[in-house]
C-alpha positions in Angstrom: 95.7 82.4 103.2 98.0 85.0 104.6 101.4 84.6 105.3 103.5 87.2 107.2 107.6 87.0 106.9 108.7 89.1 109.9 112.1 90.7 110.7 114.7 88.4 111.9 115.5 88.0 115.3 118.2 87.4 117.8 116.4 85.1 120.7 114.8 81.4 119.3 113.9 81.0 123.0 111.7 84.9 123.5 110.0 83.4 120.5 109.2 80.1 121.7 108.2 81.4 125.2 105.3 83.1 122.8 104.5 80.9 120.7 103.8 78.1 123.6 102.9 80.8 126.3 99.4 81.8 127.1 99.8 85.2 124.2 99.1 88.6 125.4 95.4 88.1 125.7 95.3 84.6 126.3 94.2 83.8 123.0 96.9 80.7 122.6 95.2 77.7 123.0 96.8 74.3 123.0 100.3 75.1 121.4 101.6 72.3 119.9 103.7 71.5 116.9 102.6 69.9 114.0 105.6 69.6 111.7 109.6 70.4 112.0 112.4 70.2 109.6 113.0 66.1 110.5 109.6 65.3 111.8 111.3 64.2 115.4 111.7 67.3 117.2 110.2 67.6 120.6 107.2 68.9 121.3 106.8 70.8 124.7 103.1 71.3 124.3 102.3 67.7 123.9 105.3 65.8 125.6 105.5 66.3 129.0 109.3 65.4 129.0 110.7 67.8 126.3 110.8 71.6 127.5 111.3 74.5 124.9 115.2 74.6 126.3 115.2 71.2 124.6 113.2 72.7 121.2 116.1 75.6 121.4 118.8 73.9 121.5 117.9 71.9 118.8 117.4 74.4 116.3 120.2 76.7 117.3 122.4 73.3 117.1 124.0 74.8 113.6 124.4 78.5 114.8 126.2 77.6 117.5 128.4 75.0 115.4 129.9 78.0 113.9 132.8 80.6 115.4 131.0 83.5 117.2 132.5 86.1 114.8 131.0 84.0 112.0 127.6 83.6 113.9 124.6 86.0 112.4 123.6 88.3 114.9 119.7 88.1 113.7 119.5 84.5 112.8 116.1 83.1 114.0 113.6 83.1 110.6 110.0 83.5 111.8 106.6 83.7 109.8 102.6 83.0 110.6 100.4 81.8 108.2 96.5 82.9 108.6 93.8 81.3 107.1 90.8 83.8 105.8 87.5 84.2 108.3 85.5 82.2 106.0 88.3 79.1 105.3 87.3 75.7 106.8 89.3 74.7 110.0 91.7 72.5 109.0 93.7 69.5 110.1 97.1 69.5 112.1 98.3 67.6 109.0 97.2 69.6 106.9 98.7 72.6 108.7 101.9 70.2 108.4 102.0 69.4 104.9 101.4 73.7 104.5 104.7 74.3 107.1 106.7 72.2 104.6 105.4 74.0 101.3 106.3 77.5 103.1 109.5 76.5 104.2 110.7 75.0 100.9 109.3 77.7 98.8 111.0 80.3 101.0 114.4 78.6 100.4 114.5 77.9 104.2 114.6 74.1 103.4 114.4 73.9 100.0 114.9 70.0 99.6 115.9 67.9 96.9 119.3 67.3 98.5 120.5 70.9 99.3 121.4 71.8 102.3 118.4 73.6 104.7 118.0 75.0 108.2 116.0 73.6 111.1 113.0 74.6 111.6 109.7 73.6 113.6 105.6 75.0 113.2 103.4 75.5 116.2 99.8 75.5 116.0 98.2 77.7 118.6 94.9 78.6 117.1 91.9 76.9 114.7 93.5 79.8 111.9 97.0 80.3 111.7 100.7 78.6 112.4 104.0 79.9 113.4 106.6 78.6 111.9 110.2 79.4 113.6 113.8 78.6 112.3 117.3 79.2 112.4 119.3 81.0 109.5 121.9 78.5 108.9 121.9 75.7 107.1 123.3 72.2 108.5 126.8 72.9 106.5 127.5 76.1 108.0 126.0 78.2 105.0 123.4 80.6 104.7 119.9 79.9 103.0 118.8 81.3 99.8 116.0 83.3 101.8 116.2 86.7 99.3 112.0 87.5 98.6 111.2 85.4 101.4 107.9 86.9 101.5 107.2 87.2 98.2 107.4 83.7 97.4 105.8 82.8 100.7 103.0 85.1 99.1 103.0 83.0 95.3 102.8 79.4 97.3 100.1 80.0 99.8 98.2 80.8 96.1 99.1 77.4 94.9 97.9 76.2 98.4 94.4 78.2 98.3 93.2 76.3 94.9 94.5 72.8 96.0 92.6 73.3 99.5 89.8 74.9 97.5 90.1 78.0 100.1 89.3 81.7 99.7 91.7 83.1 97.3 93.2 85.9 98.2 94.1 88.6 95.3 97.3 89.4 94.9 99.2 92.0 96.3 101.8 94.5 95.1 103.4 96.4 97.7 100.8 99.3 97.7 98.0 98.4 100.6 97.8 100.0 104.1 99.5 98.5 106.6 97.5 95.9 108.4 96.6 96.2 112.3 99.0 94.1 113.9 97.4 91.4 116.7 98.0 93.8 119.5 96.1 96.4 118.3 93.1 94.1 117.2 93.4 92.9 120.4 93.4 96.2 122.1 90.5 97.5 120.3 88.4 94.6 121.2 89.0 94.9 124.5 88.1 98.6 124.8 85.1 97.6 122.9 86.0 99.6 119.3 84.8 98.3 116.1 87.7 99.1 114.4 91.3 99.6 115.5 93.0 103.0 116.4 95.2 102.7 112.9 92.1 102.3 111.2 90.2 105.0 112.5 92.8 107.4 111.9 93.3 106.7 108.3 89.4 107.0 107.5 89.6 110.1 109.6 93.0 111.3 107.6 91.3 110.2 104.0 88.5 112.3 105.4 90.9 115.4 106.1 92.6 114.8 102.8 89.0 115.4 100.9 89.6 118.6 98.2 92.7 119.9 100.1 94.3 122.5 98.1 96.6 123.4 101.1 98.5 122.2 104.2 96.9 124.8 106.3 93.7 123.7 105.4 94.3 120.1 105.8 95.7 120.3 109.2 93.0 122.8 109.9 90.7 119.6 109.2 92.6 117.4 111.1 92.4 119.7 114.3 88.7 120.2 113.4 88.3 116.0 114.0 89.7 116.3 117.1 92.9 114.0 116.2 96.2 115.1 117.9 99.1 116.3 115.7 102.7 116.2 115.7 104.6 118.0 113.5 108.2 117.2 112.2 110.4 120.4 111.4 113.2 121.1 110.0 116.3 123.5 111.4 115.3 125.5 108.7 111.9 125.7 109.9 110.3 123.9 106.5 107.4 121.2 107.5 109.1 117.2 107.0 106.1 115.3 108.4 103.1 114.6 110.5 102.3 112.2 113.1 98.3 112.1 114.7 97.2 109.8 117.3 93.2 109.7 118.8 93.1 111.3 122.3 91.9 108.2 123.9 93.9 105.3 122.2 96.7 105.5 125.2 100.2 103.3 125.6 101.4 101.3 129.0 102.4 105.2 130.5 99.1 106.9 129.8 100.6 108.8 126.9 99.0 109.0 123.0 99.8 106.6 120.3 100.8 108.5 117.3 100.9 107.2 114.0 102.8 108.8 111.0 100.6 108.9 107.6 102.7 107.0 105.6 102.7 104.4 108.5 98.3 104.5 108.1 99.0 104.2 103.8 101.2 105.0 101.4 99.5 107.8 100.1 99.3 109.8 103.4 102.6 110.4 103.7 103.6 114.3 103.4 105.3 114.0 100.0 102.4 112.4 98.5 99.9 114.6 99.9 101.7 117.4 98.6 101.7 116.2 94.8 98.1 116.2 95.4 98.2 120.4 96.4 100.6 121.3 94.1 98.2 119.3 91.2 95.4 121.0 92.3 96.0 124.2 90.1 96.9 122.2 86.8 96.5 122.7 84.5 94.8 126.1 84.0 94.8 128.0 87.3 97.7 129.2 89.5 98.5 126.9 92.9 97.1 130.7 94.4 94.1 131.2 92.8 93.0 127.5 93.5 94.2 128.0 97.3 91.6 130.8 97.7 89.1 129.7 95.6 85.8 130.7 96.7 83.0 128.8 98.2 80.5 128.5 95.5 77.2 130.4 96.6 74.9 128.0 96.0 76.7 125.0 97.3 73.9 123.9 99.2 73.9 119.7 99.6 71.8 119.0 96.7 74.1 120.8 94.6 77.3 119.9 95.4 75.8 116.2 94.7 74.8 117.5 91.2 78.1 118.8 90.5 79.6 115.4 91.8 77.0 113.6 89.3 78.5 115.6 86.4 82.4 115.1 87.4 81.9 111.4 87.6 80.3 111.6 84.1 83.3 113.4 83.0 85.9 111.2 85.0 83.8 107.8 83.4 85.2 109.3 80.0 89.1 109.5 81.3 89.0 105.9 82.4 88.2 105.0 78.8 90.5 106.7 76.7 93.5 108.5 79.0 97.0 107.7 79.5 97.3 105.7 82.8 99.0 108.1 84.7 96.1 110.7 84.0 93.3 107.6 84.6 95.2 107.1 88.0 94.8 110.6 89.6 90.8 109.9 88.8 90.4 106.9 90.3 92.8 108.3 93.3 90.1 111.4 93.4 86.9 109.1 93.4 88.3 108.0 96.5 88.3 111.6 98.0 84.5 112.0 96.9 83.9 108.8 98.0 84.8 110.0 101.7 83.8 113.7 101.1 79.9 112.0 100.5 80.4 109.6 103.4 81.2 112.4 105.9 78.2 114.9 104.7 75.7 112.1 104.1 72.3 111.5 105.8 71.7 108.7 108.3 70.4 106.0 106.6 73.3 106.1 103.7 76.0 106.9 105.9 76.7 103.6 106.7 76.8 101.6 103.4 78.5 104.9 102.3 81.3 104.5 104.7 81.8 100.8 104.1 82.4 102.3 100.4 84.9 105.0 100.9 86.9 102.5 103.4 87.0 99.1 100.2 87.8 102.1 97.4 90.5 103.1 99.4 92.6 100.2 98.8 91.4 100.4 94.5 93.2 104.3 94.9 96.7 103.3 94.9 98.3 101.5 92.0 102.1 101.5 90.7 100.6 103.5 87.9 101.8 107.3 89.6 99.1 109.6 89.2 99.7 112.7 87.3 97.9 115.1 89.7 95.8 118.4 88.3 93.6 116.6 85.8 91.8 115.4 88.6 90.8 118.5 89.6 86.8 118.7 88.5 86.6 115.6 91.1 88.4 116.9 93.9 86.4 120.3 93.3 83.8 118.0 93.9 85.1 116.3 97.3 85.6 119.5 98.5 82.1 121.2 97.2 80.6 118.3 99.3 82.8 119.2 102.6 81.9 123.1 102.4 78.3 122.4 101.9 78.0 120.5 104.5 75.6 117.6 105.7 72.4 116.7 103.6 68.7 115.5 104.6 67.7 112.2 103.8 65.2 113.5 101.5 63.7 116.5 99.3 65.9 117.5 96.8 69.3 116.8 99.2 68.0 113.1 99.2 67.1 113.2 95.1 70.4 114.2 94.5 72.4 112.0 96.8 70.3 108.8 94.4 72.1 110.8 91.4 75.4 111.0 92.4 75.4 107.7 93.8 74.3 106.4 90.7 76.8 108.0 88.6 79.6 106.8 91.2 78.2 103.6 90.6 79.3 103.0 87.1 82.4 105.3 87.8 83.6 103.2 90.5 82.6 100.0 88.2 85.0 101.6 85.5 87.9 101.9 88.0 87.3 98.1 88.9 87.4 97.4 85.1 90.7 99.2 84.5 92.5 97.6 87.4 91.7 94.2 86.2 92.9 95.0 82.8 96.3 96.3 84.4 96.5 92.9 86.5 95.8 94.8 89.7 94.2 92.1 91.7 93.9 93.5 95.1 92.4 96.9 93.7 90.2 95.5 91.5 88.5 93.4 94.1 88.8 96.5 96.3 86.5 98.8 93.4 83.8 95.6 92.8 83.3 95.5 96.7 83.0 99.5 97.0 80.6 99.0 93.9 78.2 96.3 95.9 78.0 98.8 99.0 77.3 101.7 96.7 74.4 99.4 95.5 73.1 98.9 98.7 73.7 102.7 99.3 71.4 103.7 95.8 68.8 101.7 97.2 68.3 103.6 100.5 69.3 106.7 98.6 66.2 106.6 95.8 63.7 105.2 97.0 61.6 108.2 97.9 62.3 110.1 95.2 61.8 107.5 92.1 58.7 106.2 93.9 57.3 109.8 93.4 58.8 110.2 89.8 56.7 107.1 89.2 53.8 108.4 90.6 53.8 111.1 89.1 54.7 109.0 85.2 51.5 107.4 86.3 49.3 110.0 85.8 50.3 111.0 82.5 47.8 111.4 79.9 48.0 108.5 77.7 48.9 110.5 74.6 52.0 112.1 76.5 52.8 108.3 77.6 52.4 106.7 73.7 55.1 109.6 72.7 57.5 109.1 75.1 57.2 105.2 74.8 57.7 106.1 70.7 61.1 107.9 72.0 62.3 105.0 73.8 61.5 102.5 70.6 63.4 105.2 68.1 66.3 105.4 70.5 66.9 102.4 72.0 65.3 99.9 70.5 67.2 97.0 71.5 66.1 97.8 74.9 63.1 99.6 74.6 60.8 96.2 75.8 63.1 95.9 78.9 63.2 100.0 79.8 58.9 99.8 78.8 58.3 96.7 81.3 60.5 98.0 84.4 58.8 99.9 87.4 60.4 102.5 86.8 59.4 103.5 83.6 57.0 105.8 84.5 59.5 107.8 86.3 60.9 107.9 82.8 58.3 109.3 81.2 58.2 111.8 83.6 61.5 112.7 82.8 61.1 112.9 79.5 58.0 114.8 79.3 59.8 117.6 82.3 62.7 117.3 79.8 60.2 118.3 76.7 58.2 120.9 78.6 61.8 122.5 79.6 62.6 122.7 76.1 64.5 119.9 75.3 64.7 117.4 72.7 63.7 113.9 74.6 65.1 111.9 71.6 68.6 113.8 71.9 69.0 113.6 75.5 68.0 110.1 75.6 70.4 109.5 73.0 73.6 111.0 74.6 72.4 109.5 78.3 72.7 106.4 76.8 75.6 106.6 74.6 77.4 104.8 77.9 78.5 101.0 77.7 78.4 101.0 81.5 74.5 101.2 81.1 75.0 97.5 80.7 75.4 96.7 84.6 72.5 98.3 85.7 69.8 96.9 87.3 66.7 99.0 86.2 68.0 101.2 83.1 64.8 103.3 83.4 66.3 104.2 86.6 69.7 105.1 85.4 68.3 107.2 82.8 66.4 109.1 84.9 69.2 110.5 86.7 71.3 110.4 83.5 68.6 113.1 82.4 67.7 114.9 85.1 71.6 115.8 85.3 72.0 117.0 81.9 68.9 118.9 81.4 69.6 120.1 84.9 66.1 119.4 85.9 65.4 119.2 89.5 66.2 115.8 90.9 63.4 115.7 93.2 59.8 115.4 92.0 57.8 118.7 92.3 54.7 118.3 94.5 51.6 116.9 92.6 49.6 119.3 91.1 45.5 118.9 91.9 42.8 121.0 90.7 39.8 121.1 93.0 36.4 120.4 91.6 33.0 121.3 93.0 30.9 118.2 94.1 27.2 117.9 93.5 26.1 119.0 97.5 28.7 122.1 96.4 32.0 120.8 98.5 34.9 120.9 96.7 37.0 117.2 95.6 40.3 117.5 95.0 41.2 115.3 92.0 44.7 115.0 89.6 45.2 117.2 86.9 46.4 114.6 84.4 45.1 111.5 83.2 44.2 108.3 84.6 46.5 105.2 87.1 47.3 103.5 83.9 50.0 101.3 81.6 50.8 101.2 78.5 50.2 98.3 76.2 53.4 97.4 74.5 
């Protein structure tokens, strides 16, 4: 339940001709009221007789008791409270008995005996009321209104758990701004999926991916086709940005423009800036990171290896650094996050979008990041711009399952820390991002682990009975789970690539699984697979089979596999 405390106005009758009117769309349907301050006032949406004049005059009765130099100028009090998509519809009473709560935990009529304004709800919709009132109290004094909204905010919680309805986290001051109902309204009737503030934030967040410099950010911007206004100074220094999408139009045919601290918080010039001038700490100079060099072999596949290994790296942070440094990581997952959504193939690209847009409400906290320690991830957000889009499969694909993966538990960590820290909203934020990244793995490995497996499956049996005796000396709490899974054969695969590239199986196992976040997987074999092919910087993809071709007994030639037989261990 989601109440909304809006400025104070100077009309009670403008807002009554809304709330009873037909609404800009014609989405108000039977306006009626279904409580007031003494449960008599009249109702022009259900009496015939009474007229909103009537309704007016009622609640301004007090303001206009008073001198007109001792009259507020803003004195009409206005909130809605919305029910979530999933609540149950409920009852004009029980809209009612919610009016009252609102208004008495608001200190608009607190009750008990002390003195309260008038006030009345309207019910125009299955989901949400209007509740309208007038800033003075029946004795001539002001109410106690300070934190309106805040308090609204702590009572609709109360409310939620009575009603048993969706419980919304709670908030602290740091989410984007929410469409307002015009602009929903707007982009459903243009036919958009989302609306014209939304897209331009996800577009922005896009722009913002690895920027080391304005230039190069509003380079981006130009290069997604946004508009741009810039604010200068006299003095010819940069103050602020505004964009606007070249078809989202106002009433005279000219662009809506939005400033970036008007799409969130951390769009705003200033903050944008702590992120560029970070990006040199804390060992290079703000030059040498502004012209650093594309790296040559920044083809897909490996900028998603190099993202695989800063998310190991960042996984550490979240454990053990101050908050202020843990903050800029979780800030800079949110840049990969929408660096890999913009250069990934088809069928991740949506599951990876729905990811980037939930993180981006677990990026921002009241813990300020301190920017530059961040930088091996947003390296990696901007590794993943410059190389540009990857295919769905080969080794791009392979290594798209690995950073995914990785991201996985990293984004899990950052859900983890918020809750620690209380942060409701961004905690719930990271565990949905998490679920889509999920759904985004699956799509993502299914090709290449089904050939790892293959390819496990025609081990010799001796090669298999070794790795399996790895698995039992390193983990052996796990070892019957890892040993019964599908994907242990694309395990032993690993392990035996691993071995035959000169590495100790036992050793890497043992530092891939050194990790407590191995604990929320759903198929460790999986996990370590990519945990392994990562640090033995094996290639992610499978190599093509390799056959040997045998002569038959007529003198043609059968291809056949050069190891083993389609078998499983016994355990």
């Amino acid at each position: 339940m989601i109440p909304s405390v809006h400025k104070p106005g100077s009309r009670t009758i403008g807002l009554l001709y809304y709330l009873y009117g037909p609404g800009k769309r014609e989405e108000h349907i039977d306006p009626h009221l279904v409580a007031s301050f003494d449960g008599m006032a009249p109702d022009p949406g259900r009496d015939a007789s009474a007229t909103l004049q009537d309704l007016q005059c009622l609640l301004d009765q007090p303001v206009l008791a008073l001198a007109k130099h001792a009259r507020p100028a803003k004195h009409v009090w206005h909130t809605s409270v919305r029910a979530t998509a999933d609540d149950r519809i409920l009852s004009d009473d029980e809209w009612g008995d919610i009016a009252r709560r609102i208004v008495a935990a608001t200190g608009i009529d607190p009750g008990g005996g002390r003195p309260g304004c008038r006030w009345a709800a309207v019910r125009h919709a299955d989901d949400h009321i209007h509740i309208v009132a007038t800033l003075v109290c029946e004795d001539g004094s002001r109410p106690d209104d300070f934190r309106s909204g805040k308090r609204a905010q702590a009572e609709c919680r109360l409310i939620e758990k009575e009603l048993g309805l969706h419980q919304v986290a709670v908030g602290d001051g740091t989410a984007a701004q929410r469409p307002t109902s015009a602009e929903r309204h707007k982009a459903r009737r243009l036919g958009h999926e989302r609306t014209a503030r939304e897209e331009l934030r996800e577009t922005v967040r896009r722009a913002v991916a690895g920027t080391v410099t304005e230039g190069e950010f509003f380079d981006r911007l130009s290069a997604a086709g946004l508009l741009i206004r810039k604010r200068v100074a006299p003095s010819g220094d940069l103050l602020g940005y505004k964009v606007a999408l070249p078809d989202d139009r106002n009433a005279e045919g000219e662009p809506v423009f939005y400033p970036g601290a008007r799409l969130a918080p951390d769009l705003s010039l200033p903050r944008l800036r702590e992120r560029w001038t970070g990006s040199a700490a804390p060992t290079d100079s703000a030059e040498e990171a502004a012209t650093r060099p594309v790296n040559a072999s920044a083809a897909p596949a490996t900028a998603r290896r190099e993202t695989a290994s800063a998310a190991w790296q960042a996984l550490l942070v979240l454990e053990s650094a101050d908050d202020s440094v843990a903050a800029a990581h979780i800030s800079a997952t949110g840049e990969v996050l929408d660096a890999l959504a913009a250069s990934s193939a088809a069928h991740t690209r949506r599951q990876l979008r729905e990811t980037a847009w939930a993180f981006e409400r677990a990026s921002r906290s009241h813990v300020r990041a301190a920017r530059g320690y961040d930088r091996a991830l947003r390296q990696a957000a901007w590794d993943l711009v410059q190389s540009g889009s990857a295919l769905g499969r080969g080794e791009d694909g392979a290594a798209t399952a690995m950073a995914i993966d990785m991201l996985f538990f990293l984004v899990t960590a950052a859900a983890h820390w918020h809750a620690k820290r209380n942060h409701a909203q961004q905690a719930a934020a990271a565990r949905q991002a998490a679920e889509h990244l999920r759904a985004a793995y699956r799509s993502a490995a299914a090709l290449p682990l089904a050939a790892h497996r293959q390819r496990g499956r025609h081990l010799g049996r001796t090669v298999l009975r070794r790795q399996a005796l790895v698995i039992r000396a390193v983990l052996p709490e796990s070892a019957d789970r890892i040993l019964a899974e599908p994907g242990w054969y694309a395990l032993a695969a690993t392990l035996a690539d691993a071995e035959s590239a000169g590495h100790s199986p036992g050793q890497l196992l043992t530092d891939a699984a050194r990790r407590r976040e191995l604990d929320s997987a759903d198929s460790l074999s999986d996990v370590l697979v990519w945990r392994l092919r990562r640090s033995a910087q094996l290639p992610a993809d499978a190599p093509p089979p390799a056959w040997k071709v045998t002569p038959t007994r007529n003198g043609a030639h059968q291809p056949r596999r050069a190891q083993g037989q389609n078998h499983r261990l016994g355990h």
